[in-house]
Every structure is written in structure tokens, then in C-alpha cells.
C-alpha positions in Angstrom: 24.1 -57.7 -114.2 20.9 -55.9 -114.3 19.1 -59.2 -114.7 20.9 -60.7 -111.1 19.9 -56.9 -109.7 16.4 -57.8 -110.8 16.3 -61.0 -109.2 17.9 -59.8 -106.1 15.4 -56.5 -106.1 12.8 -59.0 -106.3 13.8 -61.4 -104.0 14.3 -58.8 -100.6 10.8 -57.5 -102.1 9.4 -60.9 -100.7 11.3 -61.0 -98.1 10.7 -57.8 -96.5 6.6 -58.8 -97.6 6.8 -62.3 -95.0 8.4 -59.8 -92.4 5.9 -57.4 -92.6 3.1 -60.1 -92.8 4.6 -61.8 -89.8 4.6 -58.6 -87.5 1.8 -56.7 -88.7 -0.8 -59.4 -88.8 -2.1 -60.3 -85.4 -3.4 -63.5 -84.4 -7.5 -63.1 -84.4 -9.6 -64.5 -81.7 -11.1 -67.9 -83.3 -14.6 -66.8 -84.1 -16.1 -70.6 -84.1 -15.0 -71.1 -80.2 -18.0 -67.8 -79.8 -21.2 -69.4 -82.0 -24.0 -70.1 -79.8 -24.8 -72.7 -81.8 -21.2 -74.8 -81.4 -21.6 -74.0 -78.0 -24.9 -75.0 -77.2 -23.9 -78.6 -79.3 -20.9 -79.3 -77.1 -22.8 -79.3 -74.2 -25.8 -81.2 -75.7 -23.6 -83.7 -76.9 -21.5 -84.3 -73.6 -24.7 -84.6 -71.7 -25.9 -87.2 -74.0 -23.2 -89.1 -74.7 -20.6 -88.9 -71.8 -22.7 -90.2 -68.9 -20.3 -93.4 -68.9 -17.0 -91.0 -69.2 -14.1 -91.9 -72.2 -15.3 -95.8 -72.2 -17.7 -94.5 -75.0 -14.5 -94.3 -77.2 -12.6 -96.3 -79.7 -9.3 -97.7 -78.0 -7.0 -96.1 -80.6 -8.7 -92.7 -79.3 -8.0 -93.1 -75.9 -4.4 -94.5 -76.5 -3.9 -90.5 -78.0 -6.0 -88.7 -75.1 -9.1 -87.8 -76.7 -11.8 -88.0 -74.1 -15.7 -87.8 -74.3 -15.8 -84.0 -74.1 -12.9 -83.6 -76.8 -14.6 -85.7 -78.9 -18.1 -83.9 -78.8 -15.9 -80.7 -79.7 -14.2 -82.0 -82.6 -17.9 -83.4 -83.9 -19.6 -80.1 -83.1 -16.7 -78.1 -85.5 -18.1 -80.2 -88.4 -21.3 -80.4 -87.5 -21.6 -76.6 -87.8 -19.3 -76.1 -90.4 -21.7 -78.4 -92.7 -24.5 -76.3 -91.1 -22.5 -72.9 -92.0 -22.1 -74.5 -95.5 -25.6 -75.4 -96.3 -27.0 -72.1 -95.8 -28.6 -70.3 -98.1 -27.7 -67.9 -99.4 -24.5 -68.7 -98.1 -22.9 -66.8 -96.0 -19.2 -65.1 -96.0 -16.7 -66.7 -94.1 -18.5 -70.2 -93.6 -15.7 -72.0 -92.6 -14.4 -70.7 -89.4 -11.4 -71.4 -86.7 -12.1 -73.3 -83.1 -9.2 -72.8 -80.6 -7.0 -71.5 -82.9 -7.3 -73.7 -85.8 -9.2 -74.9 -88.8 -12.0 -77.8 -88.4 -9.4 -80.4 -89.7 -11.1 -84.0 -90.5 -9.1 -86.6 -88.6 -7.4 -89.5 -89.6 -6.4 -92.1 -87.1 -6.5 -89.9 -84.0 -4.5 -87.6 -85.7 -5.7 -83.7 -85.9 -3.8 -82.9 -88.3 -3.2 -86.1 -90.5 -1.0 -84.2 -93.7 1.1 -82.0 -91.1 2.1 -84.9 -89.7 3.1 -86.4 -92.7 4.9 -83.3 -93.9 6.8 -83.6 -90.7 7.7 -87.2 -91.1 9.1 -86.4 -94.7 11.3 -83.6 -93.3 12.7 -85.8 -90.6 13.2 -88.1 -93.1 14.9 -85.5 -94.9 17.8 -84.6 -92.0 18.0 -88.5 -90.9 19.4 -89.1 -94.3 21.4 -85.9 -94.5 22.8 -87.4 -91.3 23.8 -90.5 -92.8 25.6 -89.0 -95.5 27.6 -86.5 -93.3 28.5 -88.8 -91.2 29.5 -91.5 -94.0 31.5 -89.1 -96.3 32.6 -86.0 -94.0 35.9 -87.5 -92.0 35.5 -87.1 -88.2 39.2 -85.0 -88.4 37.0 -82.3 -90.0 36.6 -79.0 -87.7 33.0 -78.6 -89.1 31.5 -81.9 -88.7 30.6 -81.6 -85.3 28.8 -78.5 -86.0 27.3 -80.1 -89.4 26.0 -83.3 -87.3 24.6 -81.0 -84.6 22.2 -79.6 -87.2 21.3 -82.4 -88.2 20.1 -83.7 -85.1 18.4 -80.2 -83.8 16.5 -81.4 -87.2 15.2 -83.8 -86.2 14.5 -83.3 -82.7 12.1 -80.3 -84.0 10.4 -82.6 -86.8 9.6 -85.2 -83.8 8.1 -82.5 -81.9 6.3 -81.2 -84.5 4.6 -84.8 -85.7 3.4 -84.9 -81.7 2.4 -81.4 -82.1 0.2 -81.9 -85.1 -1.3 -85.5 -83.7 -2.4 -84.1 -80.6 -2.7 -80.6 -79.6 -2.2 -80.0 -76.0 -0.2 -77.1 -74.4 2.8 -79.4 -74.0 3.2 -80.7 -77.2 2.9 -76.9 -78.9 5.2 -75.4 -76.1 7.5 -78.3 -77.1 6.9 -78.0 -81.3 7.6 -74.1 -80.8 10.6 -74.2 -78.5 12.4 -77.1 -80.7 11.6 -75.1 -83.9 12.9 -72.0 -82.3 16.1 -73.7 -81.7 16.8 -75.2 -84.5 16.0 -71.8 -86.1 18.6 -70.4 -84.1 21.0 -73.3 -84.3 20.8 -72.7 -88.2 22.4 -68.9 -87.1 24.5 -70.3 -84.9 26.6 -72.5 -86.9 26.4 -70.5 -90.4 28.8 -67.5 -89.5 31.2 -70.1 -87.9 31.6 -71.4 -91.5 31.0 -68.8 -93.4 33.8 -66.7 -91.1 35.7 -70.1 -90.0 35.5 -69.0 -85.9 36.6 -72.9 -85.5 40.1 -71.7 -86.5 42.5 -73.1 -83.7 45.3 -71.1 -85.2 43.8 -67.8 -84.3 43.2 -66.8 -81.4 41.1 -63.9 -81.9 38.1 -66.3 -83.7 38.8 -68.5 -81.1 37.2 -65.7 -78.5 34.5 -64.7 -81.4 33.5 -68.0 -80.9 33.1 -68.5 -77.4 31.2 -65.3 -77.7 28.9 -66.0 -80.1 28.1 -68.9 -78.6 27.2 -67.1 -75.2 25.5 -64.8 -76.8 23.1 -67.2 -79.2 22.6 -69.4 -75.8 21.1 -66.5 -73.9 19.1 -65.0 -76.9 17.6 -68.4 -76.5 17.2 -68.5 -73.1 15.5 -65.0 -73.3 13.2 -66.2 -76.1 11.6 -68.9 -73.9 11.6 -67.1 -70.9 9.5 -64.5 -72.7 6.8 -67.1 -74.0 6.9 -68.9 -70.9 7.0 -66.4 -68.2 5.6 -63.3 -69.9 3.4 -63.8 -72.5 2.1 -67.0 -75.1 2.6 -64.7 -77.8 2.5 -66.6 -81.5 3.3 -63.0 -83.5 6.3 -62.6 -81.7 7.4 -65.9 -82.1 6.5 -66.0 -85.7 8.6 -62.5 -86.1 11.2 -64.0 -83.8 11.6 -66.7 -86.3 11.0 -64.5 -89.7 14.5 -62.5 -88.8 16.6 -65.1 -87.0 15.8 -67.2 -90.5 16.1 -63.7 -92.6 19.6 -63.2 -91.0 20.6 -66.4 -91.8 19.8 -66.8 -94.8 21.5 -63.4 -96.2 24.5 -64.5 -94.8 24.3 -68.0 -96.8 23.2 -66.1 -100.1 26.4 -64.0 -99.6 28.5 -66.9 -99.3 27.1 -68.3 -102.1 28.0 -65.9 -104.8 31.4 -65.9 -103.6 32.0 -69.7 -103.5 30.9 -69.4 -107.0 33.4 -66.5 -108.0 36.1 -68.8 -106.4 35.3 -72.6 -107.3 32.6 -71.8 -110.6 30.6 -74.8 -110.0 27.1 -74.8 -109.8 26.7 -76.8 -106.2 28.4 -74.0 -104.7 25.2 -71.5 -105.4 22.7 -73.6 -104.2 22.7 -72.1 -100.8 21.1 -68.9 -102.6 18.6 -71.1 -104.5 17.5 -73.0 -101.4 17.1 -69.0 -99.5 15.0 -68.4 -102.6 13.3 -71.2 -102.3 12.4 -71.1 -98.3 11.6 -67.3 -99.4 8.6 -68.5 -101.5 7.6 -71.4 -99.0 7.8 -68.8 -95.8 4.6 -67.0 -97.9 2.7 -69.9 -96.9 3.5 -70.2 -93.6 2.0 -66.6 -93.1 -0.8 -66.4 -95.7 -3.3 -68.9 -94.3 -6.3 -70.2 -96.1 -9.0 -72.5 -95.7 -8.3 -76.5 -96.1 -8.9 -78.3 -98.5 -9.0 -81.8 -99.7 -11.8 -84.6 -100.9 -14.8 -83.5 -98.4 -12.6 -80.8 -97.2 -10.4 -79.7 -94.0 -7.6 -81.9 -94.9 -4.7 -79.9 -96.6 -4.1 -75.8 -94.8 -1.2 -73.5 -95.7 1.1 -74.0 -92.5 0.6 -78.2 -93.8 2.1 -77.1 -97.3 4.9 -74.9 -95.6 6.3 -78.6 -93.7 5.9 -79.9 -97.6 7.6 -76.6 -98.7 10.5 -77.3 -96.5 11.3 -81.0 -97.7 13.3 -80.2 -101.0 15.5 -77.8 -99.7 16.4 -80.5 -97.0 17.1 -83.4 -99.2 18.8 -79.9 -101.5 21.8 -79.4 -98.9 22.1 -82.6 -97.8 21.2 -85.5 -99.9 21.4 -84.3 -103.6 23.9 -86.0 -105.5 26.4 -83.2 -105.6 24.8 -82.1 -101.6 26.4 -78.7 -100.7 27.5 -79.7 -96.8 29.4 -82.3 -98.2 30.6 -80.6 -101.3 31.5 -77.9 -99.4 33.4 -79.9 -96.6 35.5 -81.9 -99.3 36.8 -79.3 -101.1 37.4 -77.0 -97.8 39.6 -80.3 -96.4 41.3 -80.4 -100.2 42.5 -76.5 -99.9 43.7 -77.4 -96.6 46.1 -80.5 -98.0 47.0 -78.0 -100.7 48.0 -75.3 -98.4 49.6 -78.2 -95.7 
């Protein structure tokens, strides 16, 4: 017992740690976008080089947007960073932001090469947890709707974020945020509905639960991108948004968890509190950011790692040979038979 206390003590100690990170660090002005120097070698290198407009550019560059000017901007970033990086002495800090990000090297077009890739593994990830729910969870199952639903919020947010992180444009990150946002709060939505059975037909007092909950998650939704849209861009709010929509989730799972295991004593029936522990851990890297690295650097950052943090627990409650959704579903439709 004291041990589990430990673990738990330790656990909310993160927790409470990612929240405070989330709210209480500001996003900073990018210092790069202010250099004389990156300044004064944009507009060098757009007056030299796009006299004939975006025809100066490979074909597979066009075919994602990037134009003359974007392309002396994303030069410039490494041209002074090299510059910031040869000084000496060298300086603090060398390696600086531009709009808001790190002076990623590019791989086909893409900005962001390994985010991408992260993204594609976690869609990956929730097509395949798709294809088991759908193969082994029978359609006369209340929950499968709701389970098939994640699923495809899933992967509507991993598409969005694979755009995101190929191109940057105001679109794509209005679109990568919102989708995350609700699939965030889809992952609230449909957890108290198992976790409290509010699908019950034979009651009708969950039956109105339901219909409210459902109201009410659509309009805290609703609210949420009204805000960002219509007030203010603001990515601490959204982060903190996220942090305790995901916080409240998961707490409710990790309750579950211990007391599926009291009841059934099999070790699938935990995981939901390992896979909160785990996204604990992975959330740390989400909001401790770092300088990329990788062979001649700018390649890997920490909000890349956090997409590669998030695969496992994926493939964890889906696709693991003993997955919990479907675990869970099986043995929920055997107690029914039993009780029948």
C-alpha cells in the first residue's frame, strides 16, 4: 500500500508539474524573426534571386507552396544560425526561433520531416485500432459506436497534423489545433459514458445525463474555437485547455482501472492507468522544449518526440494482443449474457 501511495504521490506530482508548465510559461516572441542580420538577408536574397518570381524553384516546392520569398526565409534561418554557431567565443543561445519555431532542415518540402512521420505512425496507430474494433467488437454492442468514433476523431487529427507539420500556413495550424482539440475532448466525452454506462436504455435517468453531457461537451467546444477564432490566437490557453480536458480524463480512466482490476484481477484491465502514466511522462515533452537535434542538426525537437511519445499508448489500447477496448467490450457483453 504505501508503495501504490508512492507511485500515485509521484505521479499527480508530474501532473500537477505539466499543468503548471503549461499555464505559467508564456509563449516568447521568436527572437530570430528581430536580427538585423536575418533581416537584412531576406531581403538581399529576394532581390537577387526572385526577379523571375517562384519559376526559380524546384517543381516539388511549388507543388507544396513555397514561393521565392519563403524560400529565401527558410535559407536565411540557416544561414545565420551557422553564422550564430561559428562565433567565437560563442555566444548563449545560438540557436534561435523564426515565426515561432526552430530552424528545422527540410526534407522533401517538408518543414518538419520527423513530425510528420511521428504523425503518420500515430494514424497508423488508430487505423489499425479501427480495424480490430470493428472486426472483433459486434455491431449489437452499445459502445461500439462511441469506440469507432474515437477512432476516427484519431485520425482526422493525425491527418491534420501531418499537413500541419509539412506546411505551416494559418490554415493548416488552425485546422491541426482545432482537430486535436477535439479529439481531446472527444476522449472526455465518451470516457464517463463507459466508465458510468450513460448508454443504458433501461434507465432513464442516464438516458438524460447523456443528452446533457453531450450538449454540454458540444458547446465547451464550440466556446473553445470561438475564443481562438474570434478573440484571441492564444497557444497558452490552448495548451492549458488541452493539459486539463486530458488531466480529467485521464483520472477518470486511472480510477476505472483499479477497480476493473479489484473485479476481473487481470492484468489488461490496469493498463488504462499505465497508458495515463505513460502520456504523463510524454506530456513533459510536449511542454519542455529544446533545441533540435539530429546529424547536422535541426532535425528531431521535443513537440516531434511527444507525436513519437504518443504511438505506444495507441497501439497499447487498441492493438496489443490482449488491447483493452476490446478486452473490455468482450467481457462487458459476457456479464451481460450472464445476467440475460
Amino acid at each position: 500500500m504505501v508503495v501504490r501511495q508512492a507511485k500515485i504521490s509521484w505521479l499527480w506530482r508530474l501532473v500537477f508539474f505539466c499543468v503548471f508548465l503549461s499555464i505559467a510559461n508564456p509563449t516568447v516572441a521568436s527572437y530570430g524573426d528581430k536580427l538585423p542580420e536575418f533581416q537584412d538577408c531576406v531581403e538581399s536574397c529576394k532581390e537577387v534571386n526572385c526577379r523571375l518570381g517562384n519559376r526559380v524553384l524546384p517543381l516539388y516546392l511549388r507543388l507544396l507552396l513555397w514561393t521565392c520569398a519563403s524560400e529565401c526565409d527558410y535559407t536565411c534561418q540557416h544561414i545565420i544560425t551557422e553564422q550564430r554557431l561559428a562565433r567565437s567565443p560563442p555566444i548563449p543561445y545560438a540557436v534561435v526561433q523564426y515565426h515561432g519555431k526552430w530552424p528545422f532542415q527540410r526534407f522533401m518540402g517538408m518543414q518538419e520531416p520527423f513530425s510528420v512521420l511521428f504523425s503518420l505512425f500515430n494514424f497508423l496507430a488508430h487505423r489499425h485500432g479501427l480495424a480490430k474494433i470493428q472486426e472483433k467488437i459486434p455491431k449489437t454492442y452499445p459502445l461500439r459506436k462511441y469506440y469507432v468514433a474515437f477512432a476516427y476523431f484519431g485520425l482526422v487529427s493525425w491527418v491534420c497534423s501531418m499537413i500541419f507539420h509539412t506546411r505551416d500556413f494559418d490554415i493548416t495550424e488552425k485546422a491541426d489545433y482545432f482537430a486535436a482539440g477535439a479529439s481531446v475532448l472527444y476522449g472526455l466525452y465518451y470516457t464517463p459514458i463507459r466508465i458510468f454506462r450513460l448508454d443504458s436504455t433501461s434507465s432513464p435517468t442516464k438516458g438524460t445525463l447523456l443528452r446533457l453531457w453531450t450538449i454540454l461537451c458540444l458547446l465547451l467546444y464550440a466556446a473553445h474555437v470561438a475564443y481562438l477564432t474570434l478573440v484571441r490566437w492564444d497557444y497558452t490557453y490552448n495548451m492549458a485547455a488541452n493539459v486539463v480536458v486530458g488531466i480529467i480524463q485521464n483520472t477518470l480512466w486511472s480510477w476505472f482501472s483499479v477497480t476493473q482490476y479489484r473485479k476481473v484481477g487481470k492484468w489488461w484491465a490496469a493498463w488504462p492507468g499505465m497508458i495515463v502514466a505513460w502520456l504523463v511522462l510524454a506530456m513533459s515533452l510536449e511542454l519542455l522544449d529544446f533545441v533540435p537535434f539530429g546529424p547536422g542538426g535541426g532535425w528531431i525537437d521535443a513537440h516531434s518526440l511527444w507525436h513519437l511519445g504518443t504511438v505506444v499508448p495507441a497501439i497499447w489500447w487498441y492493438s496489443y494482443p490482449e488491447r483493452f477496448l476490446v478486452k473490455d467490450a468482450l467481457l462487458d457483453l459476457e456479464r451481460g449474457r450472464l445476467k440475460a
